[in-house]
MIKOLBA-345409 format. One record per residue: x, y, z of N, C-alpha, C in turn; residue in three letters. Coordinates in steps of 0.001 Angstrom, whole numbers, plus 500000, padded with zeros to 6 digits. Example, Ala and Ser with C-alpha at 12.3 -4.5 7.8 and 13.67 -1.06 7.14 Angstrom:
! residues 2
513190494310507800512300495500507800513200496700507800Ala/512850497750507080513670498940507140512900500030507870Ser/
***
This chain:
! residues 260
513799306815375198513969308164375764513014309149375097Unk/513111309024374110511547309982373122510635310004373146Unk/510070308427373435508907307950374050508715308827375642Unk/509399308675376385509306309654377737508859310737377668Unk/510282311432376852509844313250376724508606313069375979Unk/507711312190375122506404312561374428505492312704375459Unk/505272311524376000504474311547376735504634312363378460Unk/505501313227378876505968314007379263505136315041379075Unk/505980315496377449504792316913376387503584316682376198Unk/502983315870376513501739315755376115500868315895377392Unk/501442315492378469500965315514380134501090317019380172Unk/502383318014379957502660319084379685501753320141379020Unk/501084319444377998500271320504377067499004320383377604Unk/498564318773378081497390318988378616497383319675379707Unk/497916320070380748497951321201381861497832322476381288Unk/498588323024380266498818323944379846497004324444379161Unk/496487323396378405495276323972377960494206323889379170Unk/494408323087380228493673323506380835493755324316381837Unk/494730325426382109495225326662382684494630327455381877Unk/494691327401380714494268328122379675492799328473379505Unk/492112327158379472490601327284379595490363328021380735Unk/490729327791381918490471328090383255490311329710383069Unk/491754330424382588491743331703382881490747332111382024Unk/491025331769380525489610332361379815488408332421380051Unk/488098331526380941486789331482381340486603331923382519Unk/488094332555383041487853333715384406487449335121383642Unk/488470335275383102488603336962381998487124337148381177Unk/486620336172381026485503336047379932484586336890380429Unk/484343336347382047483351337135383517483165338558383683Unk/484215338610382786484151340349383081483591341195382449Unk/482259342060382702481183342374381348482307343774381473Unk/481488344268380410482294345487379910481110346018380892Unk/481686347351380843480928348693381498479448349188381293Unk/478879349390381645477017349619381176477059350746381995Unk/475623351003381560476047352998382079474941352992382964Unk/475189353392384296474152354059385054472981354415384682Unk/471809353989385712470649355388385340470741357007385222Unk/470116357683384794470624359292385223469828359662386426Unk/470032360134386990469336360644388454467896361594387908Unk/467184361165388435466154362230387957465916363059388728Unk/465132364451388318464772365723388336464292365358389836Unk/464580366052390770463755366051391667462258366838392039Unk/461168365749392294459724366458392295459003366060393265Unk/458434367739393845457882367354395087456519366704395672Unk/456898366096396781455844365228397043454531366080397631Unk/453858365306397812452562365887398528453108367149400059Unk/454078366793400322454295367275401844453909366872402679Unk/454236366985404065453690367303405462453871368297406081Unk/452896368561406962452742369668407591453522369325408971Unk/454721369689408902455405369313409921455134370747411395Unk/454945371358410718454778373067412153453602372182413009Unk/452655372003412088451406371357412511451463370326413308Unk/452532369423413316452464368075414042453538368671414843Unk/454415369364414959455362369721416194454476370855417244Unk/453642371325416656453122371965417449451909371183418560Unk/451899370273418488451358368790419262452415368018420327Unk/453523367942419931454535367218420281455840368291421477Unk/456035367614422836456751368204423690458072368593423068Unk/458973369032423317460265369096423013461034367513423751Unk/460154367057424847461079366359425422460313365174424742Unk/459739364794423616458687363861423296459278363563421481Unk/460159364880421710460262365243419948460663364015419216Unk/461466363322419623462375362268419098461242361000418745Unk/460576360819420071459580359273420230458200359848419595Unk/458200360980419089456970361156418462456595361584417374Unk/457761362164416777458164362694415412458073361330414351Unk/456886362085413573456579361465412087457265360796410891Unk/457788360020411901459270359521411057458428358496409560Unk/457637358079409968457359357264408528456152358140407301Unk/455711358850408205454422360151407527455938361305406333Unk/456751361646407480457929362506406646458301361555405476Unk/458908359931405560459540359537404343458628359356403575Unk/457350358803403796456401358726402325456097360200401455Unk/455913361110402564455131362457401723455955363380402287Unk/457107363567402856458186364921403364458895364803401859Unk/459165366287401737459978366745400823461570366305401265Unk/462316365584400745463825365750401011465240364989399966Unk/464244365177398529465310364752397459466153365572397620Unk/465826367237397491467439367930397120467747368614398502Unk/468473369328398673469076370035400017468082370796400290Unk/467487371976399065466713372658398852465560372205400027Unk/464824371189399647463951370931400029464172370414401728Unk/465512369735402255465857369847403070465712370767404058Unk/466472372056403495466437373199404415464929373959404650Unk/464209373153403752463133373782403960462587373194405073Unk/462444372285405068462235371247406127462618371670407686Unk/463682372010407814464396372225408743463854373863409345Unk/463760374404408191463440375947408844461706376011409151Unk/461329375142408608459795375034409097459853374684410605Unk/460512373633410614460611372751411873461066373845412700Unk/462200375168412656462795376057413673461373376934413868Unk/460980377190412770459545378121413292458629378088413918Unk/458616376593414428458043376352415619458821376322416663Unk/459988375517417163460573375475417827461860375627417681Unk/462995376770417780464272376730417431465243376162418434Unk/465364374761417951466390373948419085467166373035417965Unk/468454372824418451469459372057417894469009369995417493Unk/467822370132418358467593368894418496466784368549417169Unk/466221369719416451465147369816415200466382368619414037Unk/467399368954414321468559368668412834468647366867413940Unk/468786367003414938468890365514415184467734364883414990Unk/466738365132415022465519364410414510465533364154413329Unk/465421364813412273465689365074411069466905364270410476Unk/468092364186411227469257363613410657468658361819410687Unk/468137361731412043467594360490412514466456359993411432Unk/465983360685410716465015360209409804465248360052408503Unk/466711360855408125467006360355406953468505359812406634Unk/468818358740408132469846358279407809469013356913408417Unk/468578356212409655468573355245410611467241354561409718Unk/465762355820410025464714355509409271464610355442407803Unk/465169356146407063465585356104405622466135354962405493Unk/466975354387405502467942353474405475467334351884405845Unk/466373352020406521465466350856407030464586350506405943Unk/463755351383405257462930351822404741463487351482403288Unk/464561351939402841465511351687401293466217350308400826Unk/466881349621402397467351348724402278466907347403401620Unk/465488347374401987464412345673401906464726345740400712Unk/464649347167399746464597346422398406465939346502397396Unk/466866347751397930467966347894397215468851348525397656Unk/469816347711398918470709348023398881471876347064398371Unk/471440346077397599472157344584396525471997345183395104Unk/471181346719394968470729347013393997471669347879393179Unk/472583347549392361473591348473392215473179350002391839Unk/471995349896390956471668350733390156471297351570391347Unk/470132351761391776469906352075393161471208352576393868Unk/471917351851394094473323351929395004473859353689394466Unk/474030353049393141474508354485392787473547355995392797Unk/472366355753392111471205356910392885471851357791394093Unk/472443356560394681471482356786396170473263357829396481Unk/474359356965396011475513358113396325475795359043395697Unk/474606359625394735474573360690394179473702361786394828Unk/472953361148395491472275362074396662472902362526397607Unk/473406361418398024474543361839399349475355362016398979Unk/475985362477397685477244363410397690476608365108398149Unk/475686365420397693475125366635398053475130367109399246Unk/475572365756400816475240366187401753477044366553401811Unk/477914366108401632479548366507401518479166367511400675Unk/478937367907399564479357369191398991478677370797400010Unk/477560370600400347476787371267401316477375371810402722Unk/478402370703403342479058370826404477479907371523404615Unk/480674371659403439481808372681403328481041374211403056Unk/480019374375402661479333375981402535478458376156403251Unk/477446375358403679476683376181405144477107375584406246Unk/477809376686407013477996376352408358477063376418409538Unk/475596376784408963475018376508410399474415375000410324Unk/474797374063408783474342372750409292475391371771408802Unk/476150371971408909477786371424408111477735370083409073Unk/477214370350411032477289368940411317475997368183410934Unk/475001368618410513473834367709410217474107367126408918Unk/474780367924407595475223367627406733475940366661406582Unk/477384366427407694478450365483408138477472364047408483Unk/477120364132409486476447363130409711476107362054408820Unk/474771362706408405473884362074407125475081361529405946Unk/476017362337405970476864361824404609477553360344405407Unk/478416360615406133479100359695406436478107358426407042Unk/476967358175407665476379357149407565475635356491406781Unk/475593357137405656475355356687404011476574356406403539Unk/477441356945403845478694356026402933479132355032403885Unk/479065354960405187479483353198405935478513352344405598Unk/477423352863405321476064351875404955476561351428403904Unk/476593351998402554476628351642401316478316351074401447Unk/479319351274401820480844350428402207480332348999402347Unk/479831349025403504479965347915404158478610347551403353Unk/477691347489402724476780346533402083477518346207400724Unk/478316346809400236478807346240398801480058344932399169Unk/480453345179400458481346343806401130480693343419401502Unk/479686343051401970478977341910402444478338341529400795Unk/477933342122400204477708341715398726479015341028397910Unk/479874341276398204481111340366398042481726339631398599Unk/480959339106399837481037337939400811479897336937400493Unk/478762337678399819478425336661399455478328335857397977Unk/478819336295397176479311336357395823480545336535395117Unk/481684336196395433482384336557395159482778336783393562Unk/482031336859392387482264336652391086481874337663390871Unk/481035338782391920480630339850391591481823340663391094Unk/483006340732391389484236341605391259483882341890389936Unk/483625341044389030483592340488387352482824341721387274Unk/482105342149387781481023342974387397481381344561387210Unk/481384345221386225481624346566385804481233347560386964Unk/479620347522386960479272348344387788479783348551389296Unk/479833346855389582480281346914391222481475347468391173Unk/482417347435390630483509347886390824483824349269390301Unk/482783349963389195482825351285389630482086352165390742Unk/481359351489391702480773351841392724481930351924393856Unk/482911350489394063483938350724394933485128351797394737Unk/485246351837393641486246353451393268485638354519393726Unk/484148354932393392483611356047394325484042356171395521Unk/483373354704395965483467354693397528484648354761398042Unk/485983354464397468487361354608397913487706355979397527Unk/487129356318396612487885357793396312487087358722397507Unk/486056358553398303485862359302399309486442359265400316Unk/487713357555400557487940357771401293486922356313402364Unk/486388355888401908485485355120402291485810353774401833Unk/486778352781402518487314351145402104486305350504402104Unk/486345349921400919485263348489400921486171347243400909Unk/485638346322401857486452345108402360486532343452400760Unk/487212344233400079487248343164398927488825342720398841Unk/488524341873399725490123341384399483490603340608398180Unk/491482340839397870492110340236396721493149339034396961Unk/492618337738396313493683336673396364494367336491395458Unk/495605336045395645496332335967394680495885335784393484Unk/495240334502393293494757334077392429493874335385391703Unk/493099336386392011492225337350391705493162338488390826Unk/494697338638391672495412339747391437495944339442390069Unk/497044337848389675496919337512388971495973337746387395Unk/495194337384387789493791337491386865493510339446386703Unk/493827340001387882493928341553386999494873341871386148Unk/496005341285386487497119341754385812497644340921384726Unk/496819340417384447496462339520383379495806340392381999Unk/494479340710382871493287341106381989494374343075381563Unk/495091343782382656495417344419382436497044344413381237Unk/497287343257380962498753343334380462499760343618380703Unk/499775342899382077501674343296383139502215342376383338Unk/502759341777381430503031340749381184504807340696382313Unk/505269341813381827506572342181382840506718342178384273Unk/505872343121384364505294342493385931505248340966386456Unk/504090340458385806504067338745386019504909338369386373Unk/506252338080385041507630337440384695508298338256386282Unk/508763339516386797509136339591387785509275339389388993Unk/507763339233388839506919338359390391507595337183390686Unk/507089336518389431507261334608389289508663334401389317Unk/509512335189389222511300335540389524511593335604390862Unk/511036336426391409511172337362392779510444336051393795Unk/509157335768393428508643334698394559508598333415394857Unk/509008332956393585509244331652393267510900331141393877Unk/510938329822394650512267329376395255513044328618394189Unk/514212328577394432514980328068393197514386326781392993Unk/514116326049393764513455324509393384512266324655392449Unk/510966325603392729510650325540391695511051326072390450Unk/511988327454390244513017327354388766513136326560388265Unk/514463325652389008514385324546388438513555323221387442Unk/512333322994388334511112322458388171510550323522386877Unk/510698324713386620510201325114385539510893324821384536Unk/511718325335384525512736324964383583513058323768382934Unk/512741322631383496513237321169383374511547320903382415Unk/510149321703382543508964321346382308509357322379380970Unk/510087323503380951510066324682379329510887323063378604Unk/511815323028378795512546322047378177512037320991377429Unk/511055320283378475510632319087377921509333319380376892Unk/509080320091376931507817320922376277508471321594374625Unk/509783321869374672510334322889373587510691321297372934Unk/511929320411373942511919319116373141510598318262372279Unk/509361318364373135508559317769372813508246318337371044Unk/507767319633371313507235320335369712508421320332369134Unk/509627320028369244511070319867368123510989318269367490Unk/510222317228368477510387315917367954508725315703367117Unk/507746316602367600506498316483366806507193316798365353Unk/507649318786365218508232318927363962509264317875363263Unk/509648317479364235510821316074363024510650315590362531Unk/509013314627363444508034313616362489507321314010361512Unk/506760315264361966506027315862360511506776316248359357Unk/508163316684359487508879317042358063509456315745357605Unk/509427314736358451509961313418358248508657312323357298Unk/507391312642357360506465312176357211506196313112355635Unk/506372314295355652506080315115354418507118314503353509Unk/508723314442353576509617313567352782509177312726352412Unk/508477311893353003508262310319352332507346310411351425Unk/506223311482351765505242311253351025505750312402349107Unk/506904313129349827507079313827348699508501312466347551Unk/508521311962348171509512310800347464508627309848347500Unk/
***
């Protein structure tokens, strides 16, 4: 019968260390936090002479002929500043509503074409880039004559950047591990903006692990677990507590002899 429960505890412990290895070498994955780039100073580019090239171009032509790749290399449009400048040049030739849809069109559809090839997998980048476009939400709420051009541009920079950090976690899933990515998805949720990272059990586990909800756990594994497996636990604590009670017997049994 001792012989059983040993080799029982020993089938027992080997599971146990290798649960053990397993998680440690999940928890291990997880770098600590590293700090962002800082956004730099914004400085202006060469320009374009945008009056100059609209004053060439129909109103009904504006869209299919507008300098969409001449504006992103050498148009001014790091800060708002430079934005509105943009925009009021563009009214001084022609004051039409369609100036902000061109414009929106060039620095959300064409921008975005243009940024993507090289970093939108780029976290560092990633974040840059929603530090820019927070400017277009803070902006929306105080000028109301461009609050919808403002709207726009913001919200199709944040479905862009949503939905590329889930597809970045569709295709990687170990990325979670990663500090940065996952302070990028708190941004993006705290706007209000879901990123599709589903959590499996197995994942949730492993947070609340790494977080210490040792109580939690024990409640879960109470609450979800069917009495059969109780049972089944219980019958495995047992043989496991018997097991290290008959190791200690032999060893204080083995120290006697050698002390007599």
């Amino acid at each position: 019968m001792k012989k059983l429960f040993l080799v029982g505890f020993w089938v027992e412990t080997a599971i146990l260390v290798f649960v053990f290895l397993f998680l440690f070498g999940t928890i291990k994955k997880v770098e600590y936090f590293k700090e962002f780039p800082k956004e730099e100073v914004c400085k202006s580019n060469i320009g374009i002479d945008l009056s100059q090239n609209l004053k060439t171009i129909s109103i009904q032509e504006l869209d299919s002929k507008f300098p969409y790749n001449a504006f992103l290399e050498k148009g001014n449009y790091c800060s708002i500043n430079d934005i509105l400048a943009e925009i009021d040049e563009m009214n001084h030739v022609r004051d039409t509503i369609l100036n902000q849809i061109v414009l929106s069109k060039a620095l959300t559809e064409k921008l975005y074409e243009k940024w993507s090839v090289k970093n939108k997998f780029n976290l560092d980048e990633v974040y840059l880039k929603l530090n820019w476009i927070e400017k277009f939400n803070q902006y929306k709420e105080v000028d109301e004559r461009y609050s919808r051009f403002f709207s726009v541009v913001y919200k199709f920079w944040m479905d862009k950047i949503s939905n590329d950090l889930a597809k970045l976690y569709d295709q990687d899933n170990d990325i979670k591990s990663n500090s940065k990515f996952n302070h990028l998805i708190v941004l993006c949720e705290s706007k209000r903006f879901h990123v599709n990272v589903g959590n499996t059990k197995t994942e949730k586990f492993i947070d609340n692990l790494k977080e210490t909800k040792f109580s939690y756990l024990l409640n879960r594994l109470l609450l979800d677990l069917s009495p059969v497996v109780l049972i089944l636990f219980a019958i495995f604590s047992i043989v496991t507590l018997f097991g290290y009670y008959l190791i200690l017997s032999k060893m204080v049994s083995f120290i006697k002899k050698l002390k007599s």
